[in-house]
N, C-alpha and C positions, 0 to 999 in steps of 0.2 A: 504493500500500500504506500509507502515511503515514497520507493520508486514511481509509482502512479501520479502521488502527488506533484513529486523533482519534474517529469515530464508534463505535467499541467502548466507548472508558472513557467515555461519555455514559451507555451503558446499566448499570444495577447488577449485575445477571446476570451479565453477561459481565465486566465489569471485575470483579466476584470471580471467574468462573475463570481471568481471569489473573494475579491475583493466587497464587491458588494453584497456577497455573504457577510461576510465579516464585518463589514458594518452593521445589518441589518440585524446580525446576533447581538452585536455589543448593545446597540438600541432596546434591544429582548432583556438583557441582562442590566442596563441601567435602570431599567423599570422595575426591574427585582429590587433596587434597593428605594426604591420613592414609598416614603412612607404616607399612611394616609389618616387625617385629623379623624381622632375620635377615637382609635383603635388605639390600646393596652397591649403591646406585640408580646411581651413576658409572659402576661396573663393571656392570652390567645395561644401563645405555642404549646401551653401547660394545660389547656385545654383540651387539645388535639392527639396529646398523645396516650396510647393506647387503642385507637383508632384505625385498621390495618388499611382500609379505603384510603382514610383522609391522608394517612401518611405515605402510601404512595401517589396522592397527589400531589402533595406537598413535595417529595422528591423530583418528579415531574416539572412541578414549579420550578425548582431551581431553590427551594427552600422560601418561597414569596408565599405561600398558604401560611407556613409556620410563623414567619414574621409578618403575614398580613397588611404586605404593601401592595403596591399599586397591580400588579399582576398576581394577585392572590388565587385567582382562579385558573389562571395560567393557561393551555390550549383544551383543557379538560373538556371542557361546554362544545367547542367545537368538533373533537374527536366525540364524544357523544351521540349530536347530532348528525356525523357523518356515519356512523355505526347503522343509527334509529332510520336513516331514509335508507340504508341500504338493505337493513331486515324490508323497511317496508315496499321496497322496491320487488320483492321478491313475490307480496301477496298483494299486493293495489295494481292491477291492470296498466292506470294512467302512466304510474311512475315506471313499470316495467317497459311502457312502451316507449318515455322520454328516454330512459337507461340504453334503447335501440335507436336513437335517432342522431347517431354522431355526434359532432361537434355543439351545433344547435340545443340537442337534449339537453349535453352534460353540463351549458349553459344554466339552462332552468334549472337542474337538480342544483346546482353550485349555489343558486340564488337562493332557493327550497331549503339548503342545508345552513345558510349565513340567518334566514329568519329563524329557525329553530333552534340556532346555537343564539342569538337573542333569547327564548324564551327559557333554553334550559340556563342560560347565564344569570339569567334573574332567579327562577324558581333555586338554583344552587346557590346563589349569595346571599337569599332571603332564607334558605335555611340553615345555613354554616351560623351566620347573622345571628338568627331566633335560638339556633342550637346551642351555639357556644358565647353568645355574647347578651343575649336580653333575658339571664334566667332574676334577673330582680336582687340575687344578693349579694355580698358583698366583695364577689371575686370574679363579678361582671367586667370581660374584657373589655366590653364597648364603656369609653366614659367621655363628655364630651370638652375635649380636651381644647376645643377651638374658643371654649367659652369660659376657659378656668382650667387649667392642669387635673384638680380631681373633681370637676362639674361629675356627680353620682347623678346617675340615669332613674330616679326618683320615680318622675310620675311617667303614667302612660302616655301623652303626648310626646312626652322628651323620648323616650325610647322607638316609637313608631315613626320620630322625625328621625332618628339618628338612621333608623332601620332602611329608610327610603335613602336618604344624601348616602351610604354606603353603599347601600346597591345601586344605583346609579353610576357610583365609583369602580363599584368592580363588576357591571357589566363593561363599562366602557376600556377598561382595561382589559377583560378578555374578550373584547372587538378588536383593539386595538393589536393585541397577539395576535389574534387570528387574520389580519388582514399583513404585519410581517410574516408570517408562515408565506399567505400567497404570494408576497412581492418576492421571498425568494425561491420557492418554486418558479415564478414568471423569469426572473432576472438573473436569478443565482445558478449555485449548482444543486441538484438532487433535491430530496423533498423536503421543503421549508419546515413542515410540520413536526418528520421526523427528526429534524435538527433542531430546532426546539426542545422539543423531548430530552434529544442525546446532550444538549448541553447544560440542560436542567438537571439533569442525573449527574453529571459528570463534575456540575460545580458545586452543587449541595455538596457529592464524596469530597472535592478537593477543601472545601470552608468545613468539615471536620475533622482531616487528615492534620488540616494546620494551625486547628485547635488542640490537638494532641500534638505536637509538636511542640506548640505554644507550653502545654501543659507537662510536658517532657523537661525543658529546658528555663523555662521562664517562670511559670504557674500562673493560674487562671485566679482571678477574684481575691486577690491579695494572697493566694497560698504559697506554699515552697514551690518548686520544683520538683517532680516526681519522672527520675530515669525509666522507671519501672514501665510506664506506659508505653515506652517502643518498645516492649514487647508486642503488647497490645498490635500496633502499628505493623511489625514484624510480621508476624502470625495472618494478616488482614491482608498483607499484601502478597505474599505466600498462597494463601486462599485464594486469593482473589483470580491470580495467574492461572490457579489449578484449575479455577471456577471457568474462565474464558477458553481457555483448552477444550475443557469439556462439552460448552458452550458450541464453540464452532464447529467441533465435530461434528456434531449432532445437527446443528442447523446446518450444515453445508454437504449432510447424508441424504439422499436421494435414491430408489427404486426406481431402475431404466425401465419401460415394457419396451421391448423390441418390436416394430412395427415394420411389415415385408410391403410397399405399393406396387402390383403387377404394372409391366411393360404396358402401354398405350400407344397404336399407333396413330396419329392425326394427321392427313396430309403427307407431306414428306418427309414429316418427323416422328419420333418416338419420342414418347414421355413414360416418365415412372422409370421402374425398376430399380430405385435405391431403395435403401433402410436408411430408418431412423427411429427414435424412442421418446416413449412419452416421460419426461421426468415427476415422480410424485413423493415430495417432499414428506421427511418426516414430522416436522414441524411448519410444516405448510402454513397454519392456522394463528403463527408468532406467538403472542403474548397474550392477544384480545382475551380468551378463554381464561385467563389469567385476572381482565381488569375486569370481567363480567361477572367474573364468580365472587370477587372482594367487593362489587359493586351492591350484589343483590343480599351478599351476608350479611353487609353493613346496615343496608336499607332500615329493617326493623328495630336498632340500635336509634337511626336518626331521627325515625320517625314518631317513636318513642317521645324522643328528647324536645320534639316541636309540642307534642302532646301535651308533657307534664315533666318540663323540664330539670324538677327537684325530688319528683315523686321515689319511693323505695322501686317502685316495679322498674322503672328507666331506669336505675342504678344496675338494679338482677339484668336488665335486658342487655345492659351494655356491657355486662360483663359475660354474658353467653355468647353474644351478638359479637365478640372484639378478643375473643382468645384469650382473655385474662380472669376464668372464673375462678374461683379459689379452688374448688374442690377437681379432681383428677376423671372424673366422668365428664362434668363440663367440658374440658378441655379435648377428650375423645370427642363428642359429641359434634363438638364446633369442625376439629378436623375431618371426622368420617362425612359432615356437610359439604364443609369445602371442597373434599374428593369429591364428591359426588356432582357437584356445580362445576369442577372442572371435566369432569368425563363427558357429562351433558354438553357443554359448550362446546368442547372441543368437537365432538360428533357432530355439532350441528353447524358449528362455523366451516366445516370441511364438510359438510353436503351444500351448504350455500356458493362454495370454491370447486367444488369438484363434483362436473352432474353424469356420470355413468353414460346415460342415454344419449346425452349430445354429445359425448365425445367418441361413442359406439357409431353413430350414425352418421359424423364428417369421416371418421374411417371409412366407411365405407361408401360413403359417397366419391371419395376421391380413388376408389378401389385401392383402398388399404385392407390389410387383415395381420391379426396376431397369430403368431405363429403356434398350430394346434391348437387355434381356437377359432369356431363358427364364426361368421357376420354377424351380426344384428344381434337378436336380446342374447345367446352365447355368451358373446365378447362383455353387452352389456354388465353381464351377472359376475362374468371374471371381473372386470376392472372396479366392480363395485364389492366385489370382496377383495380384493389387494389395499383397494382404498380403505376397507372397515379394519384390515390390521395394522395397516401403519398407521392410522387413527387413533387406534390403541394403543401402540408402541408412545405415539406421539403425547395421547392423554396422561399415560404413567409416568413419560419424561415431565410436564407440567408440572405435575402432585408433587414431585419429587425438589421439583425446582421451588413450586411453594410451600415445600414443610423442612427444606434445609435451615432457613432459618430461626422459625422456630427450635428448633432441635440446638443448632450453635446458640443460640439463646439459653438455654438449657444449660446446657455443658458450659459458657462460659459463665452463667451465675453461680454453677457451683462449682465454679472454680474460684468465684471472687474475684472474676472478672469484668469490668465494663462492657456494656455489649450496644452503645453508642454509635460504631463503626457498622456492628450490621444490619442496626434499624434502622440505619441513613441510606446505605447501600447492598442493599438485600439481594438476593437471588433474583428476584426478580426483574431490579434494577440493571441488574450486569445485563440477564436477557434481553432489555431491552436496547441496551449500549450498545451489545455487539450485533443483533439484529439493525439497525440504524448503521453501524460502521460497514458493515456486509454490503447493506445498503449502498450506503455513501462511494464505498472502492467500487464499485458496479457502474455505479452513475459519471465516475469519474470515466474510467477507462471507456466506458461507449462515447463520450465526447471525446474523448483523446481519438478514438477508432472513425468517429465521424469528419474530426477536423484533417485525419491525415489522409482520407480517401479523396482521391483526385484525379478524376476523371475516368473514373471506373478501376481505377489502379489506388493499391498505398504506395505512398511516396517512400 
């Protein structure tokens, strides 16, 4: 990828669109620290954690959920929305048939997908908002700090004005994201969105690495120095290397099917007669089935919390609902859920990615066929059981990807250890770094591949 890079800034082209990447991130990440009047960012991060959704938002963010700046909601609202019209693309006629209409369609869908990332950017900031900031007492993050340093949100008008001027605040901050993702998809290199993401992960781990550091050599909030934590440090990035190994295998593993297209004669030519193979990922499906399953676990934890913000039962729910219940069946419970939310998703984001029957019937349309297997439903039924076991293979790599950290959670409390380093940068998180970096070196080298082709020749 190095190399990738070294030959990008050779050409002018492209080393201006990464240039104007890199502005356009650095704009993404100034945003991260604009703090916004009203918000308690101490009393907000203190809030949030224990929370397995909200904090990987908040990684996503860039760490701007956690400190509650200007980008607090970060590209979340948008990738939502982009999720929600393509489930619905799948069962709504209309939108299945803009989804068919080229350029034009994907127009109206882009526009369909910017109003709905509006509505879930409000209905998300009004809940974080009521969830973690208007419960009434005395460790209310929200305080209105534009009108007095500790203005207490007292009466019911002061909190439902604070509740509005915030949202407002951070819809227009995750429009604001959402419209740099596009500019540099338009202008940049590779996809704005997922660079987003990849630098949000990557700078929350780097603003902890260097507070352990900090706390290695200096000490943190008037304390000594403690050498002992590069250990900590040590061990994290050790892991982490292992973790990325493992990682890229896996996602960069592939099932060829060999595909034989018979000779065709037309005219005074002949066509066909090569081979070639359909690639089916084992991780086809990335991460999503990941952010669905902590999406929908959380749900009743939040929804809860809008309910009866102080009540005992929110307390019980959030502790079933968030992987933290005291007792050791809870803690089963929660996980054998979570499996189960991820096997479901994964199966079903990989039937919405890979449909048996269309890709059974362009085979054969083009007089393709697999080798020792029939045309038509045959082929259909093989390719749609290859697909249901790497599905599998794929789901069990997931579960595994979300219960490593728990587990290092585990082992390093009772080791008496901190375990700061892999709540910040979780299994998850790496997944989604190196899915984006995969990404990213792909994106590069086909413009590399496009700018040196010339004239039906590479240069």
């Amino acid at each position: 990828m190095l190399e990738t890079i070294k030959n990008c800034f050779k050409n002018k082209e492209i080393r201006t669109k990464i240039w104007i990447t890199l502005v356009l991130l650095l704009i993404f990440r100034l945003g991260c620290y604009i703090p916004v009047p009203g918000i308690n960012s101490k009393t907000f991060s203190e809030a949030i954690e224990g929370q397995s959704f909200l904090n990987i938002m908040s990684s996503i963010s860039g760490g701007s959920l956690a400190n509650a700046t200007l980008f607090a909601l970060g590209i979340s609202p948008y990738i939502n929305a982009s999720i929600i019209v393509q489930l619905l693309s799948v069962g709504i006629p209309a939108l299945e048939r803009l989804s068919k209409q080229g350029e034009e369609g994907r127009k109206r869908i882009a526009q369909i997908t910017r109003i709905l990332t509006i509505v879930l950017a409000v209905a998300q900031a009004l809940g974080i908002i009521i969830n973690l900031g208007l419960n009434g007492g005395g460790t209310s993050a929200i305080k209105l700090s534009f009108f007095g340093e500790d203005s207490s949100l007292g009466t019911t008008g002061a909190k439902w004005f604070a509740a509005i001027f915030l949202t407002v605040i951070y819809t227009a901050g995750a429009m604001l994201v959402m419209w740099i993702g596009e500019r540099i998809t338009e202008y940049g290199i590779s996809n704005g969105i997922s660079l987003i993401i990849f630098i949000g992960i990557i700078s929350t781990a780097g603003e902890q690495l260097v507070r352990k550091f900090t706390q290695a050599f200096v000490g943190i909030d008037g304390g000594a120095a403690q050498p002992s934590v590069l250990w900590e440090v040590l061990g994290f990035v050790i892991l982490t290397v292992i973790e990325f190994m493992a990682i890229c295998a896996v996602d960069l593993s592939e099932r060829k099917i060999p595909v034989q297209y018979a000779k065709q004669v037309k005219g005074r030519r002949m066509y066909g007669g090569q081979s070639t193979v359909i690639p089916m990922r084992i991780s086809g499906s990335g991460v999503m089935p990941l952010i669905f399953a902590f999406a929908i676990i959380s749900a009743p934890a939040m929804i809860a919390s809008l309910a009866a913000p102080d009540g005992t039962a929110t307390t019980r729910i959030n502790e079933w609902f968030s992987g933290n219940s005291p007792y050791w069946y809870g803690q089963l419970i929660y996980t054998v859920v979570l499996c189960v939310l991820i096997f479901a998703f994964s199966f079903f984001y990989s039937s919405m990615q890979f449909n048996p029957d269309d890709v059974s019937k362009t085979i054969q349309q083009n007089g393709g066929f697999i080798q020792g297997i029939r045309p038509g439903k045959p082929t259909s039924d093989y390719l749609k059981k290859i697909n249901n076991r790497i599905t599998l293979f794929g789901a069990i790599y997931l579960t595994i990807v979300a219960l490593v950290p728990s587990i290092l959670a585990v082992i390093l409390s009772a080791a008496g250890m901190s375990t700061d380093l892999i709540s910040v940068f979780s299994t998850t998180g790496i997944l989604i770094v190196v899915s984006c970096a995969l990404e990213l070196d792909k994106q590069l080298q086909s413009q590399l591949m496009m700018k040196n082709y010339k004239k039906g020749f590479l240069k």
